[in-house]
N, C-alpha and C positions, 0 to 999 in steps of 0.2 A: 605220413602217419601222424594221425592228430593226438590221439588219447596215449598221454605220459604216465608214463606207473607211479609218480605221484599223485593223480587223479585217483589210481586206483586204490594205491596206501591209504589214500584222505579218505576212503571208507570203511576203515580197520583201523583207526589212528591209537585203538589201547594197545594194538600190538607194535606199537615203534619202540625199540630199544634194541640194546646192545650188547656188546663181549667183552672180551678181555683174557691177558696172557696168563699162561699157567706161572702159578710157583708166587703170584706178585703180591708185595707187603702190603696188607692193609693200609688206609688213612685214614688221618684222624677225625677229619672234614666228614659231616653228613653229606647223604649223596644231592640233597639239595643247594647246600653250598659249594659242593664240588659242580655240579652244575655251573653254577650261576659263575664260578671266578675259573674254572676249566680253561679257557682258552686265554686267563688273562697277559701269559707270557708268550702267544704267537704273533707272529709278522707274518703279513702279505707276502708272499713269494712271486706275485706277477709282472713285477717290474719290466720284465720283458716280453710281455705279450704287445703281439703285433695284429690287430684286426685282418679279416680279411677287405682288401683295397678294393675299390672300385673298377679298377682295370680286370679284374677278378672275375669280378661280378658281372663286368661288359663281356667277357670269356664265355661265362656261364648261359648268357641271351645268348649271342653267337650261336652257341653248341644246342641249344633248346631250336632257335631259329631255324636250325641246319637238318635237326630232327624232325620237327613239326614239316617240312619240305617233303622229307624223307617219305614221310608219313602221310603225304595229302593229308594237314591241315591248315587251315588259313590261321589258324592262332590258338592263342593257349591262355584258358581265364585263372587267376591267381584269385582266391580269396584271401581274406585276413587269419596269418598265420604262419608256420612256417616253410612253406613254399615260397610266400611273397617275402619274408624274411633271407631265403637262400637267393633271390634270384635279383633281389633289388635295393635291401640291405635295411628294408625299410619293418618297423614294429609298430604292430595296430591290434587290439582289441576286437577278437571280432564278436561287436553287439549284431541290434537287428539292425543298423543302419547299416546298409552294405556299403562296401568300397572295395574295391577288385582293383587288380593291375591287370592289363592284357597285352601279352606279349606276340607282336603279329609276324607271319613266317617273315615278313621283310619290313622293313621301317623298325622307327623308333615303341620304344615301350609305354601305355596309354593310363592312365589311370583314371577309377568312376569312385566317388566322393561325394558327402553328402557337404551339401555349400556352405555349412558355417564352419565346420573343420578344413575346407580349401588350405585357408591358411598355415595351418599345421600341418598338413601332407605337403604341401610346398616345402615347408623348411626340410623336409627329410629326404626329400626328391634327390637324388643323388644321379640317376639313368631318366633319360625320357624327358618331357617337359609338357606335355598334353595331360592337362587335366578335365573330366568333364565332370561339372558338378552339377548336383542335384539339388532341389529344395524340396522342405517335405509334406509337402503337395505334388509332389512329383515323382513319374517312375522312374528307379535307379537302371530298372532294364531296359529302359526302349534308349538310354544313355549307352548302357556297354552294348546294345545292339549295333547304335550308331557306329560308336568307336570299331566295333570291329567290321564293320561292314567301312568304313573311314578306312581302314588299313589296308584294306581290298581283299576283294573276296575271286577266290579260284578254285578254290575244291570242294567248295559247300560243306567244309566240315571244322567245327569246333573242335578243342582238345579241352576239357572240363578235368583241373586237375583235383587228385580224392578228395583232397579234406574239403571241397566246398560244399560248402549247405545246398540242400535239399531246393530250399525256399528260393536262394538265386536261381540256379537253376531251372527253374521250373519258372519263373519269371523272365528269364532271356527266352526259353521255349517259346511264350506266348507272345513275346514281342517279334521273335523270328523265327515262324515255325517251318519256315522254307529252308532251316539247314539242317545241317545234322550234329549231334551233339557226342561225342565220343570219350572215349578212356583217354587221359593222360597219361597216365603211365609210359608210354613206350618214348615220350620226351621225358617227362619227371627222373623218374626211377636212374637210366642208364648216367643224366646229368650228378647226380645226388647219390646213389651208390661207390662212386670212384671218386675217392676224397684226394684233393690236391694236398702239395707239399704242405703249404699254409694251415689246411684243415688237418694235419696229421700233428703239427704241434701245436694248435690248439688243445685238441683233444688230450693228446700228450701231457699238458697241462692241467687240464680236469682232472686225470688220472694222480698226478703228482699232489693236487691236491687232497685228492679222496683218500688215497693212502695214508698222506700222513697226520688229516683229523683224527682215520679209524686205530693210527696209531697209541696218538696221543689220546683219546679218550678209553682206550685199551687200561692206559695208566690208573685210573678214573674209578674203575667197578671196584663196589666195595658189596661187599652181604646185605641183602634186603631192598635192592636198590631197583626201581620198576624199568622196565622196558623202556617206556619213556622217558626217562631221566636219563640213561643213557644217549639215547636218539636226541634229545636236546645237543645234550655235549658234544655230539660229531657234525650236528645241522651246525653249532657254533664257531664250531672250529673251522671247520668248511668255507663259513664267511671270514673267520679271521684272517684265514690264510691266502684270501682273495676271490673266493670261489662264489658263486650265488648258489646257496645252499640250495637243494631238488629234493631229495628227499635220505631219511635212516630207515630202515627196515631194520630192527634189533629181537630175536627171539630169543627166548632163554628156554632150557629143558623139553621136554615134549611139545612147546611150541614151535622148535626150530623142524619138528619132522612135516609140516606144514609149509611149501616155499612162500608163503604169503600171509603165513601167519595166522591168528583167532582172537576173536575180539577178547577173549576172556584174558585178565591182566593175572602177569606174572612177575613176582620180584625174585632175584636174583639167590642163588643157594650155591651152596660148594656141591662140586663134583657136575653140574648145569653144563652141557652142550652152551654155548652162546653164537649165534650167527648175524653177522651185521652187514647188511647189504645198503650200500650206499652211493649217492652221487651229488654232483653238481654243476655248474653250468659257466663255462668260459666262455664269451664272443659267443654264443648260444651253442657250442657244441655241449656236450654230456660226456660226465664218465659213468663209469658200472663197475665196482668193485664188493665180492665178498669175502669175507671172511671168516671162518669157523674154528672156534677154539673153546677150549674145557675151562673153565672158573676152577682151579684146585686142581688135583691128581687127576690125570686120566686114566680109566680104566681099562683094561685090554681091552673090550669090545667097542672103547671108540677111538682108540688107539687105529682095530684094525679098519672100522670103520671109513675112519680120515683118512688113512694109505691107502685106503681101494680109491676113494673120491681122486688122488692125488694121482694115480695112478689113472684114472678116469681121463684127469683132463691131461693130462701127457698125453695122453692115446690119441686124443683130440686135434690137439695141438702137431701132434708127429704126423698125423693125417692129412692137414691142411698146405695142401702143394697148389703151384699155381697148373690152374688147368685140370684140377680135380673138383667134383660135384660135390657142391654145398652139404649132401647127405651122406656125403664119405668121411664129415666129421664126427654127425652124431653117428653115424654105425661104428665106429672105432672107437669113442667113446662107451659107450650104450652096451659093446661086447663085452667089455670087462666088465660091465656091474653085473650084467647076465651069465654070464661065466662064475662068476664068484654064486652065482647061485639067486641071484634079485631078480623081480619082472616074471616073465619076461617084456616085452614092448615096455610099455607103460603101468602096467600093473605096480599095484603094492605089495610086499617094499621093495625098493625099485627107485628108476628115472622117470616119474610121473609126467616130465614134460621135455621138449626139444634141449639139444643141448648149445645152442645158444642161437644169437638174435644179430642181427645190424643194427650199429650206433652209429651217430652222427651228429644233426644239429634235433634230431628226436633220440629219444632212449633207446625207444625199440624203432628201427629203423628195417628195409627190405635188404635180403640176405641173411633169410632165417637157417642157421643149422640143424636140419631136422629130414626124414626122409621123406622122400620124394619131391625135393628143390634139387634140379637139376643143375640148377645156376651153376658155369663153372667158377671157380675163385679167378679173380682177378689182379692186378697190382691195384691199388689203390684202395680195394675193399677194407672196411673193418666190421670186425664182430665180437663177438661174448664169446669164451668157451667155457662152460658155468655145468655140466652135470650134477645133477643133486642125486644125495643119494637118501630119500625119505622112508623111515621106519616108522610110523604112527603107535603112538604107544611109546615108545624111547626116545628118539631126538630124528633130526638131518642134519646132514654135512653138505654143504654148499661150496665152491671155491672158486671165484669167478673173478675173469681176468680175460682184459681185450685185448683183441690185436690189431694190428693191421697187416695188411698181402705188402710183399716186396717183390722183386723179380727173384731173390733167392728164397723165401718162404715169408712160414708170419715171423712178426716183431711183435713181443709184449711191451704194451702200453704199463703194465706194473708188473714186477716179478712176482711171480706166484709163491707160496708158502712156501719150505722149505721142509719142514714137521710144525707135528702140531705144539711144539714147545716153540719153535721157530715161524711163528706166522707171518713174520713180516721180513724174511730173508739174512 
């Protein structure tokens, strides 16, 4: 999965901003200098973060290997991104100069490079040691043709995984149009859906992170104060605390009945819904955390509001057994907002969209909770269970929180609300 919902935030960016706890003493600080000195009293919490190892990562080829086998394919093409990030440990940019990893059903792992950066894909080479490099008078494709036609060819078919461009693709075609060029997926997806020990406390980690920015800049909101000034103060916190900031989604009042927000800027008022959707990034996994809470009193109707959401994603969560279909969460979710009288489906107001996603070293990641994924749950799976409940015209309530599959059910990655005076348990 290529396109990160910070790509898609970075085209709404007047709508980043944030929340905050009911009942909380003003400061005396503008919300500009609360910004800027916010995070001045945090510490890095990462001290014990452990990469994932290269034995791991030889695990991960193995299991792609065994698949691609499985599958009549002779190999499996990596672009630049996070594929060739999970599989090889390695981080590239991907411009127009191509450079692929190709992972062959047997042998070592091959890489195609354009010839003045050789030497910087060297240094990062960790699997494999075959580099073919290019010059740029030269085709990159009749090079990964080579290489995989070098690794040896038996089922005449490539495995071309999603996120590679178009333009590769279509250049290996014409260098070798005597194979066939297929879906990845059925090696990607099953390697990269079932997250190891290692990948569960990463993630673990992001999460411990995100929590406790959206905490501390909870503390932060003061009257008048924009979306974006808020969103600063949890993007900073985020890194204080160790984390590579990704992105704040922050609404205030009838922007929060929007999951994504409007570009029209909103500063901060008493009695304001606030909704702060946030992440960040460990050893390249991702967390995904919301949260929704009232600036001042809350009134009954978003009192009741938040408990049905609350109630939402319980239902969620109660649903997600191993061996039960991925769409057995959002229908158990989805009943109660429909019950309570929203929707129905998708309608407004209502759950306008699935009720949650697969995370991993992407945001949104395969293992959508939504109907008609039949996928059963697994151990190792993780996902969102995030129901929104949008009223356009009044606000939305958001509440989202990952998990991961165990052999006895899911595990929350962060504990979820409590009430909406108790947002952070």
């Amino acid at each position: 999965m290529t396109i990160k919902r910070r790509d898609f935030i970075g085209l709404t960016t007047a709508t980043l901003a944030a929340g905050m706890l009911t009942g909380m003493a003003s400061c005396t600080e503008s919300p500009k200098n609360e910004a800027a000195g916010a995070t001045a009293t945090l510490q890095s919490i990462t001290g014990d973060v452990v990469p994932i190892s290269p034995a791991e990562r030889q695990a991960r080829i193995a299991k792609a290997q065994r698949l691609l086998s499985e599958n009549k394919m002779d190999a499996l093409v990596l672009d630049a991104g996070t594929g060739l990030h999970y599989f090889t440990g390695i981080t590239w940019w991907p411009s127009e100069r191509t450079m692929v990893a190709i992972i062959p059903a047997k042998g070592e792992v091959k890489y195609v490079c354009p010839g003045f950066e050789e030497a910087r894909l060297r240094e990062q080479v960790i699997i494999g040691k075959d580099v073919y490099a290019w010059q740029e008078d030269e085709s990159p494709y009749r090079l990964i043709a080579n290489a995989i036609k070098d690794a040896g060819i038996v089922y005449r078919a490539v495995a071309i995984e999603e996120s590679t461009r178009f333009f590769i693709v279509n250049g290996i075609k014409k260098e070798s149009p005597d194979l066939n060029y297929l879906s990845g997926d059925p090696v990607t997806i099953p390697c990269r859906l079932i997250k190891s020990a290692a990948e569960i406390k990463l993630l673990q980690k992001a999460n411990d992170i995100t929590l406790a920015a959206i905490k501390h800049a909870a503390g932060q909101l003061k009257e008048g104060m924009s979306q974006g000034e808020l969103s600063s103060i949890i993007m900073s916190a985020q890194g204080q605390l160790g984390g590579a900031p990704d992105f704040a989604l922050c609404l205030f009042g009838k922007a929060s009945a929007f999951p994504h927000g409007l570009k029209e800027p909103h500063q901060l008022k008493k009695g304001d819904m606030v909704l702060m959707d946030c992440g960040c990034v460990i050893e390249g996994y991702n967390s995904d955390i919301t949260r929704t809470i009232v600036f001042g009193e809350p009134t009954k109707r978003q009192q009741e509001i938040w408990s049905l959401e609350k109630q939402a994603q319980a239902a969620g969560f109660a649903a997600a057994k191993i061996g039960t279909p991925c769409e057995a969460v959002d229908a158990a979710a989805r009943k109660v907002i429909t019950d309570a009288g929203f929707g129905p489906g998708y309608k407004l107001p209502g759950l306008p969209h699935r009720t949650g996603h697969g995370i991993g070293m992407d945001g949104h990641e395969w293992g959508n909770m939504v109907k008609g994924n039949k996928l059963l749950l697994q151990p190792g799976m993780c996902f969102s269970i995030e129901p929104n409940i949008s009223i356009v015209g009044e606000f939305g309530v958001r509440l989202e929180d990952c998990v991961y599959m165990t052999e006895q059910g899911p595990r929350w990655f962060s504990q979820p609300s409590k009430s909406i005076s108790e947002p952070f348990g």
